[in-house]
C-alpha positions as CSV (number, residue, x, y, z in Angstrom):
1,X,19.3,203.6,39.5
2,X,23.2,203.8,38.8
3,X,24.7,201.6,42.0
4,X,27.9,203.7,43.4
5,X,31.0,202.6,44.1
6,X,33.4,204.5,45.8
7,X,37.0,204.6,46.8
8,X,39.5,206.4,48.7
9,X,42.9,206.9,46.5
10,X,46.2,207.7,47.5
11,X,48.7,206.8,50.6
12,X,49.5,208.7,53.5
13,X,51.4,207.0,56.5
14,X,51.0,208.5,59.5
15,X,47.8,210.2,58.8
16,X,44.1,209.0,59.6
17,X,41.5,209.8,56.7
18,X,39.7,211.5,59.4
19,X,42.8,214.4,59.6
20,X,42.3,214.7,55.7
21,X,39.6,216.7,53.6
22,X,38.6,214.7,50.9
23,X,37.8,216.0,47.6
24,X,35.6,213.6,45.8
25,X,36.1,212.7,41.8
26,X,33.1,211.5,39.9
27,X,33.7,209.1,36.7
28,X,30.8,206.8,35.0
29,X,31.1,204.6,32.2
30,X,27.9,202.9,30.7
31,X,26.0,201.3,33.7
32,X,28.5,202.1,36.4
33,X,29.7,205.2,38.2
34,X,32.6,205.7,40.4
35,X,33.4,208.2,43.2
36,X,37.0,208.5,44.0
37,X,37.5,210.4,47.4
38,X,41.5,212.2,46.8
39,X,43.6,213.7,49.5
40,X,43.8,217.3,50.0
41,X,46.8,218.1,52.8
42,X,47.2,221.8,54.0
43,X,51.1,222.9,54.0
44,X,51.4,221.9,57.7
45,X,50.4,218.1,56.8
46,X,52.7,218.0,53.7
47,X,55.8,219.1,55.3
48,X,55.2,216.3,58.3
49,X,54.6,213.7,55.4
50,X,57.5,214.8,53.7
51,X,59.5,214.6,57.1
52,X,57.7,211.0,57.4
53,X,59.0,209.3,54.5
54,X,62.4,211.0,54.5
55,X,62.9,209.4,58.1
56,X,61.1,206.3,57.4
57,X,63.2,205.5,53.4
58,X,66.6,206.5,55.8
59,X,65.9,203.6,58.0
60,X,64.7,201.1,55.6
61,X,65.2,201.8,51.8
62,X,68.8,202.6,52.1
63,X,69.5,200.0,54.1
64,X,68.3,197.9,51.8
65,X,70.4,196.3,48.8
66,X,69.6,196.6,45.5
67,X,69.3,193.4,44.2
68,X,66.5,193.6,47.5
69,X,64.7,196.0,46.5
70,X,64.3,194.3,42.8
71,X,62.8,191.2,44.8
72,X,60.3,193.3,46.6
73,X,59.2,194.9,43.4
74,X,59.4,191.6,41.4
75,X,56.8,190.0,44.1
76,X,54.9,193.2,43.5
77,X,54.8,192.7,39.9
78,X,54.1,188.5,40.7
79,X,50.7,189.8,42.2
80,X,49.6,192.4,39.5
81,X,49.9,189.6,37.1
82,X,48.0,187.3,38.7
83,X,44.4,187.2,37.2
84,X,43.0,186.3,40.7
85,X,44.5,188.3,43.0
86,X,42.5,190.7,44.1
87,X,44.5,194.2,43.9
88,X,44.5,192.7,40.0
89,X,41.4,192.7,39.8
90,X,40.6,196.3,41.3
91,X,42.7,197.6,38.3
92,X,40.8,195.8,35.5
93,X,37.3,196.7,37.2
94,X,38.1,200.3,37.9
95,X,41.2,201.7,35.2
96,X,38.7,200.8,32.2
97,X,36.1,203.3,34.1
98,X,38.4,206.0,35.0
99,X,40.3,206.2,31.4
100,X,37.5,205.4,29.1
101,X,39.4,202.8,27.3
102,X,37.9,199.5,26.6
103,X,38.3,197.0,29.2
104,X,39.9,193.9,27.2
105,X,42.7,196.9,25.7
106,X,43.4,197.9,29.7
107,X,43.9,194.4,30.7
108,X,45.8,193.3,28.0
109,X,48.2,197.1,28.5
110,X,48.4,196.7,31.7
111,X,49.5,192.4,31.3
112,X,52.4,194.4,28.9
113,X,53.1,196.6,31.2
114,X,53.9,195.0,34.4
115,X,56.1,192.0,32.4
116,X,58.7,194.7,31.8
117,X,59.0,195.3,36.0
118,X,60.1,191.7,36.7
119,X,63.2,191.0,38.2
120,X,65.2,190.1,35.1
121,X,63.9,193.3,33.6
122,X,64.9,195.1,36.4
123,X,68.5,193.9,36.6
124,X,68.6,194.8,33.0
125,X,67.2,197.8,33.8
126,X,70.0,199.0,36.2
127,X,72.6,197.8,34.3
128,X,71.8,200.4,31.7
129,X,72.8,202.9,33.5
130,X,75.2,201.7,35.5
131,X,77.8,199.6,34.8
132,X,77.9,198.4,38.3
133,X,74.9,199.0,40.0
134,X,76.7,198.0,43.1
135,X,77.7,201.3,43.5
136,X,73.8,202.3,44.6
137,X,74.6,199.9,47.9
138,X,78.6,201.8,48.4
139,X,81.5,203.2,47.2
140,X,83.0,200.8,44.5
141,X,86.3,201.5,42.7
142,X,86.4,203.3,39.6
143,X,89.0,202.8,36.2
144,X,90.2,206.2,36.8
145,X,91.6,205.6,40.5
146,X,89.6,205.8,43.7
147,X,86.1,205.1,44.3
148,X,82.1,206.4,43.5
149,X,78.9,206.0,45.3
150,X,75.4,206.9,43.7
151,X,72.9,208.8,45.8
152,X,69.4,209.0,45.3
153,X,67.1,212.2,45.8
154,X,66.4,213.0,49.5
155,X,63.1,213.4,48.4
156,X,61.8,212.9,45.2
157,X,58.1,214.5,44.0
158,X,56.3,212.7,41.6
159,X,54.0,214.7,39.7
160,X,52.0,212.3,36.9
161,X,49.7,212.4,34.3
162,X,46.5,210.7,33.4
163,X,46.6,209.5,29.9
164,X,47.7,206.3,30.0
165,X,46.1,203.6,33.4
166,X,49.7,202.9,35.1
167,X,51.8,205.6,34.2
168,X,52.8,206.1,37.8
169,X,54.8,203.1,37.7
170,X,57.5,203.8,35.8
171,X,58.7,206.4,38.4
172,X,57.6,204.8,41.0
173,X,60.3,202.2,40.4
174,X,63.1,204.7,39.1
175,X,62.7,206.4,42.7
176,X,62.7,203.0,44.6
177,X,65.9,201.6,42.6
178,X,67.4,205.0,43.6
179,X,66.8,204.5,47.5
180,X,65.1,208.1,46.8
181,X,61.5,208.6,49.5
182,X,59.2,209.5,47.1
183,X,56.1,211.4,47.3
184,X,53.5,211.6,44.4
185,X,50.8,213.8,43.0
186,X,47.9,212.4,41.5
187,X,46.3,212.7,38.2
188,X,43.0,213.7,38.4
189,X,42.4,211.8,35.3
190,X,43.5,208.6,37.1
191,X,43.9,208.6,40.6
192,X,43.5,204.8,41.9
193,X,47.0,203.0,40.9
194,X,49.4,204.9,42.5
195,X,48.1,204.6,45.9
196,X,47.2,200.9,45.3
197,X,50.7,200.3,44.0
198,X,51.8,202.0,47.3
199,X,49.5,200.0,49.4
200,X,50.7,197.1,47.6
201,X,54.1,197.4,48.5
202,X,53.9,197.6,52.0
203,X,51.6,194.8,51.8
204,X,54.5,192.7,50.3
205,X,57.5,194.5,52.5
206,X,56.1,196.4,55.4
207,X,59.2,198.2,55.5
208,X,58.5,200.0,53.2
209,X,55.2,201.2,54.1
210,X,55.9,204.8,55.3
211,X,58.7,205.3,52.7
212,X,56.2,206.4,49.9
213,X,53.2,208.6,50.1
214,X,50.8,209.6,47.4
215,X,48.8,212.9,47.7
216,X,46.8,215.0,45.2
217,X,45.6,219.0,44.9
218,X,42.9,220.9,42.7
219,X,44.8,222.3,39.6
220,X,48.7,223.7,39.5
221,X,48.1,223.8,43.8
222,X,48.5,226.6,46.5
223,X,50.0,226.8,49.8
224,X,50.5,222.8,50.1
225,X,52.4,222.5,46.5
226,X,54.6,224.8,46.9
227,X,55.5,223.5,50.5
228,X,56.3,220.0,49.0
229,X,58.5,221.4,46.0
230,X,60.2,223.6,48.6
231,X,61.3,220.5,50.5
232,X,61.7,218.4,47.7
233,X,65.2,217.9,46.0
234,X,64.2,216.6,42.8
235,X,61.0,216.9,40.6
236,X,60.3,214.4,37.9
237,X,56.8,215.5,36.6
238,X,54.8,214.3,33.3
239,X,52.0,216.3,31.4
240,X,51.7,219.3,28.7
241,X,54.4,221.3,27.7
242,X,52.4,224.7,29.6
243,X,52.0,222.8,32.6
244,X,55.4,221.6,33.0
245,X,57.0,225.6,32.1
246,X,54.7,226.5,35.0
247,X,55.6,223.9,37.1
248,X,59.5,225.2,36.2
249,X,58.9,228.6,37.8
250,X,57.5,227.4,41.3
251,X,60.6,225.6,41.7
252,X,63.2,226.5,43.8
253,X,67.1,227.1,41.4
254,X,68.4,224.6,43.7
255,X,65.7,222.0,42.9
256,X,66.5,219.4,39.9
257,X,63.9,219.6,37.8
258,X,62.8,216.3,35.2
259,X,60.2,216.8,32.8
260,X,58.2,214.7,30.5
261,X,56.1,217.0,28.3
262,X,54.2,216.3,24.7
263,X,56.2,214.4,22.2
264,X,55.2,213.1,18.8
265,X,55.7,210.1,17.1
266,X,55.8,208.7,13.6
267,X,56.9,206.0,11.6
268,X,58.9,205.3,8.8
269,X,58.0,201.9,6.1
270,X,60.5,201.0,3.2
271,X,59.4,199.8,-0.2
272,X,61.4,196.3,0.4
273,X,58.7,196.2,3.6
274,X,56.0,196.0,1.2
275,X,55.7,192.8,-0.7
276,X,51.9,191.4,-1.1
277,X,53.3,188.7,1.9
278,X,54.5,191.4,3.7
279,X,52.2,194.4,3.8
280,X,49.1,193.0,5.6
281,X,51.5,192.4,8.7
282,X,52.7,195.7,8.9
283,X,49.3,197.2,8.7
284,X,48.1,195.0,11.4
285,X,51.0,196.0,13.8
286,X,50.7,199.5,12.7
287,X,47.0,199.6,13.6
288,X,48.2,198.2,17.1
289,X,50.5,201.2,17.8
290,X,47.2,203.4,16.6
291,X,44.7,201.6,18.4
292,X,46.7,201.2,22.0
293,X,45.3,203.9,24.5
294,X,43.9,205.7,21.2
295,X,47.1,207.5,20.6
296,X,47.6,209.2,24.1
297,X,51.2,208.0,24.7
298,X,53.9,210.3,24.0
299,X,55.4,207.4,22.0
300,X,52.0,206.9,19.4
301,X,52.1,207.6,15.7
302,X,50.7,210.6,14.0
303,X,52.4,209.7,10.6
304,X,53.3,206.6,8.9
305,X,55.6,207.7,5.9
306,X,55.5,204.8,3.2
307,X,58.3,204.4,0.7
308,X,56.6,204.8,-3.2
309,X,58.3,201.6,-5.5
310,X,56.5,198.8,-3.6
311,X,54.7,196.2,-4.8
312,X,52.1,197.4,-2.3
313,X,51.4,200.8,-3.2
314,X,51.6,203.6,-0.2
315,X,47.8,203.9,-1.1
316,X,47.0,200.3,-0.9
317,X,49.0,200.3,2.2
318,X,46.6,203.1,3.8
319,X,43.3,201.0,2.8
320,X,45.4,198.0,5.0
321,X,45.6,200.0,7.7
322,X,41.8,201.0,7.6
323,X,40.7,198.0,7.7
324,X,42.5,197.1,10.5
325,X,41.6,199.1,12.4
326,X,37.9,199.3,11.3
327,X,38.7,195.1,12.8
328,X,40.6,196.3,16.2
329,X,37.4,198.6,16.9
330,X,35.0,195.6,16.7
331,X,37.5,194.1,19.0
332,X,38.4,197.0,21.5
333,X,36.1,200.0,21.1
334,X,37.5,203.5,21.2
335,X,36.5,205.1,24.5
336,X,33.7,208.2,23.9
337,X,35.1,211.3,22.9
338,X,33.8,214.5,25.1
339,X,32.8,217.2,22.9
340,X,36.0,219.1,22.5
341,X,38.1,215.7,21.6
342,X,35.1,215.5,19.1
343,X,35.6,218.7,18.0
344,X,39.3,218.1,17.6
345,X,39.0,214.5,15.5
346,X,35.9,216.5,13.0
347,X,38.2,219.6,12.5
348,X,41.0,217.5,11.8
349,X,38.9,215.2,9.1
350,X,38.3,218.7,7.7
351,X,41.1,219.7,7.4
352,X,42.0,216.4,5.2
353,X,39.4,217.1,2.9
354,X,40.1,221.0,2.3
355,X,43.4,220.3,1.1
356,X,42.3,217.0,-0.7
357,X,39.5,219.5,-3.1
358,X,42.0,221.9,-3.1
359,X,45.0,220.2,-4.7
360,X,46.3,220.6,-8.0
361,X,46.7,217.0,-8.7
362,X,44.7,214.3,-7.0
363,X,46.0,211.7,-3.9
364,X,45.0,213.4,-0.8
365,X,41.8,211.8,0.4
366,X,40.3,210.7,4.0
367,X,39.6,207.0,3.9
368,X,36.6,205.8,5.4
369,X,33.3,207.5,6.8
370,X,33.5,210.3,8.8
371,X,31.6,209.3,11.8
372,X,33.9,205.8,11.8
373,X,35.7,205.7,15.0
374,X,39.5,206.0,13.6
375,X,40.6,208.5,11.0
376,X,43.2,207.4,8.3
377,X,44.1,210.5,5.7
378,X,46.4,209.7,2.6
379,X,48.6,211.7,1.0
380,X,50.6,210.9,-2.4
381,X,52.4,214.4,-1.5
382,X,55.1,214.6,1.0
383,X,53.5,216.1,4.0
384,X,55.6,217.8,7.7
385,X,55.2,215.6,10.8
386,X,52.2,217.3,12.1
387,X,49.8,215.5,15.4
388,X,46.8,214.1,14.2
389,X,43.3,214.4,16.4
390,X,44.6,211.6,18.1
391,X,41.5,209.2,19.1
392,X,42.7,206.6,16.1
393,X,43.0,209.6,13.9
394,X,46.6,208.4,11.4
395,X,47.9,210.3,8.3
396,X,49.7,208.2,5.9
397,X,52.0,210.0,3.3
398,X,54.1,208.5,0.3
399,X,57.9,209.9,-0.3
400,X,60.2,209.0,-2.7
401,X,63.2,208.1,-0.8
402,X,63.2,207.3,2.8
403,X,65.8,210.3,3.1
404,X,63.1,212.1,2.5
405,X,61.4,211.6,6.1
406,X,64.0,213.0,7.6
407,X,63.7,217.0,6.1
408,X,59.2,216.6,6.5
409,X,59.9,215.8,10.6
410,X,62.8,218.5,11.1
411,X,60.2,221.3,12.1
412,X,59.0,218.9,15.0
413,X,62.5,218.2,16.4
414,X,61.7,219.8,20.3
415,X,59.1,216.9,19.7
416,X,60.5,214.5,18.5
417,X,60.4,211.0,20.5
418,X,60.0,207.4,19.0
419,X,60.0,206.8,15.2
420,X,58.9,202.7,14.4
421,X,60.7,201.6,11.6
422,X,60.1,198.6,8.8
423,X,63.2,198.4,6.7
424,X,66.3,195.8,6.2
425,X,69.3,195.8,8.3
426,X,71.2,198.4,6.3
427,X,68.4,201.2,5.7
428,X,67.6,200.6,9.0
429,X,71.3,201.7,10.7
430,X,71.4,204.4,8.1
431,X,68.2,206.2,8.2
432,X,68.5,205.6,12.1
433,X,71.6,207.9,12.2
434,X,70.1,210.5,10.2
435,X,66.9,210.2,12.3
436,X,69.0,210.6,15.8
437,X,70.8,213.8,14.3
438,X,67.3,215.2,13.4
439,X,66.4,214.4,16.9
440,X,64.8,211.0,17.8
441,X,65.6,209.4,20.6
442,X,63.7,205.6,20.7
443,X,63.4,203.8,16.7
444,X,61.4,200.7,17.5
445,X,59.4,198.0,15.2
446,X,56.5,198.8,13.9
447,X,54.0,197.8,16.6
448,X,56.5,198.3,19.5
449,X,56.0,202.2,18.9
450,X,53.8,201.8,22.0
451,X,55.1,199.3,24.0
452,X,58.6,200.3,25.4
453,X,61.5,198.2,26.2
454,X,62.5,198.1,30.1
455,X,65.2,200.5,30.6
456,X,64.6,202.4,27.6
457,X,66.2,206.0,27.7
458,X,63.2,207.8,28.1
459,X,63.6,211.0,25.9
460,X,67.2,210.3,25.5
461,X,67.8,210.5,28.9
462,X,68.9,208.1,31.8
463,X,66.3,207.3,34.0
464,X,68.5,206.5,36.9
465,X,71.5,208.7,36.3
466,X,69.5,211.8,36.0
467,X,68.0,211.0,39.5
468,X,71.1,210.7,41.6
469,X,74.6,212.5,42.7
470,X,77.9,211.0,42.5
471,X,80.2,211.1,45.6
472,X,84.2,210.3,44.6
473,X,86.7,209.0,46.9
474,X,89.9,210.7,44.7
475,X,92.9,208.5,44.0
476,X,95.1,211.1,46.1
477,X,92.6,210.6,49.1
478,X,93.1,206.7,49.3
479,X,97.1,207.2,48.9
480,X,97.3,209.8,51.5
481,X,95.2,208.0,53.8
482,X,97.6,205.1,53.9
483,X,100.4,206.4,56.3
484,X,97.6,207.0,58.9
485,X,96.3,203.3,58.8
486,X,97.2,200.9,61.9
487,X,99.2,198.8,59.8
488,X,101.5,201.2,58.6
489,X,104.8,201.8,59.8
């Protein structure tokens, strides 16, 4: 028999679990099965939580400094890195069973993904966006004359998506180096790290305990949703493109509204990347931007477009690339694939070899079997940026001129997000300003595509600007003020 283990997800100061109903989530993997018990608040309950942490991140997160609240998130980050400590080790037991993904890939994602929260990241971090982040702690002067002050949300919703372990992180922080009391939904996908985070936190700063809460509801919510985006100010939400347009039209005009929907990305090798030295590398970091969460970040490849004149050819490249990642699935296992994801990944082979027997001229071919766990298609024809199946599933298509890249993703460009590049210094500056003007925000090395920089404009927008008002002291409001001071005459 199948032993159980379950846990209660989410955060909710002020509230005992025996106030709460509890809506259990179910998730096995191999020999082990997990119940997760979620939240569900009526109305009544989210509007007192709501009233909680605005109350409790007024007495204690803005009081706090930012270079304070870097060191509380930096001793956060000290713990989740530690291999023995025991909130650690609740994430690499029970992410790998609540995503799927292979074990040794979440532990080595998630190792990736904290480094970039430290507190030298994190000054970074702020500094991107503002100049002088002192002006999160009070009004600093300005070049223009006077002085500004940044305020964050009086309450920020979180609403987060499941398909990548962690993803709640990244707001997490945005909101707490913002001063903003945040509340979060859950994914139902992944439900555990958010609350832990949260737990973690006040574990580390007990301040900060009831200035964060973490809640979840069945589907687009009722009665309790729509109480918490009526109080909210701001909503930064992740997911599909349908769910965030619904999301859109609950929300009050007044509210500001940050979405994070579908995005797709590609990447873009030149010829002079393709030496017989060369070439193997690049495949092997390519098939690490494939293989990471099996294509589920809105920053993974779909499309790796392969300059023709190499001594590597485009097609030679392509068998690289298979057999790397035919090597990273010995190493770390694609998750299983539910019927309608396998669906998905056999259409899409299909596809690949339609238009391979129906070509006038040969060069379109699927490499590999078709029940191998990773996809690669090649085409010697210049093909549009199109999403793969995902699941490992990669297209890799020869043009002429890397110029060329630039007209096959222009249909895409709502979509378009990160584009990894392998080219020399000059290619590189120029085909990056003809892929920002198609509409790319992040151009990264190939095998960063799913690895982010801290402070990275995510979408081409600012992660901290976008979540906070300015507040001006005018040049003509310091002069007049001067004849009424005590000094003056």
């Amino acid at each position: 028999m199948t032993p159980i283990e379950r846990i209660k997800a989410g955060w909710l100061p002020g509230l005992r679990d025996d106030e709460v109903q509890w809506q259990v989530l179910v998730f096995e993997r191999d020999a082990q099965r997990l119940e997760v018990s979620v939240p569900m608040l009526t109305a009544q309950q989210m509007l007192a939580l709501a009233d909680r942490v605005r109350d409790a991140a007024a007495r204690h997160l803005r009081s706090m400094t930012v270079a304070e609240i870097i060191d509380v998130i930096d001793r956060a980050m000290a713990r989740l890195l530690d291999g023995n400590d025991p909130m650690r080790q609740q994430a690499d037991t029970w992410l790998p069973v609540v995503s799927g993904y292979d074990a040794d890939m979440v532990r080595l994602g998630l190792t990736g993904f904290f480094k970039t929260f430290r507190a030298l990241q994190l000054r970074r971090f702020v500094v991107e966006d503002f100049a002088n982040p002192a002006v999160l702690d009070g009004f600093q002067p300005v070049a223009k004359g006077g002085a500004a002050r940044a305020f964050g949300p009086d309450l920020l919703v979180h609403s987060w998506a499941g398909n990548v372990p962690a993803l709640s992180l990244w707001s997490m922080i945005c909101g707490l180096l913002v001063k903003a009391p945040g509340i979060g939904k859950l994914a139902s996908a992944e439900p555990l790290f958010a609350g832990w985070f949260a737990r973690l936190l006040a574990d580390v700063h007990p301040p900060l305990a009831d200035c964060l809460a973490v809640v979840w509801w069945r589907g687009a919510g009722g009665e309790d949703a729509d109480a918490l985006y009526a109080r909210a100010d701001t909503v930064l939400a992740y997911g599909g493109n349908a769910t965030l347009d619904a999301l859109r039209r609950r929300l009050p005009v007044t509210t500001r509204f940050l979405p994070h929907g579908h995005k797709l990305g590609f990447g873009v090798i030149a010829a002079s990347a393709l030496d017989t030295l060369k070439a193997p590398s690049i495949a092997r970091l390519a098939a690490w931007d494939v293989m990471r969460y099996d294509q589920q970040g809105c920053y993974s490849p779909h499309v790796f477009y392969v300059e023709r004149g190499a001594p590597v050819s485009a097609r030679a490249f392509a068998d690289y690339l298979a057999a790397e990642l035919a090597n990273l699935q010995r190493r770390f296992a694609r998750r299983s694939l539910d019927l309608e994801e396998g669906a998905a990944v056999a259409k899409w082979q299909q596809g690949i070899e339609w238009r391979a027997m129906s070509a006038a001229e040969g060069g379109d071919l699927l490499i590999g079997p078709n029940d191998a766990p990773w996809s690669v298609a090649f085409s010697e024809t210049l093909q549009p940026l199109m999403p793969t199946a995902s699941q490992r599933s990669i297209a890799v298509v020869t043009v002429e001129r890397l110029e060329e890249v630039v007209s096959a993703v222009a249909g895409q460009r709502d979509f378009l997000q990160t584009a990894g590049v392998a080219a020399g210094p000059e290619d590189l500056y120029r085909l990056a300003d003809l892929l920002g003007a198609a509409g790319v925000t992040r151009i990264s090395a190939i095998g960063s595509m799913s690895m982010p920089e801290p402070g990275w404009h995510h979408d081409g927008r600012f992660n901290l600007l976008d979540l906070v008002r300015i507040t001006e002291i005018e040049q003509s409001a310091e002069l007049a003020a001067q004849p009424f001071a005590r000094y003056a005459d």
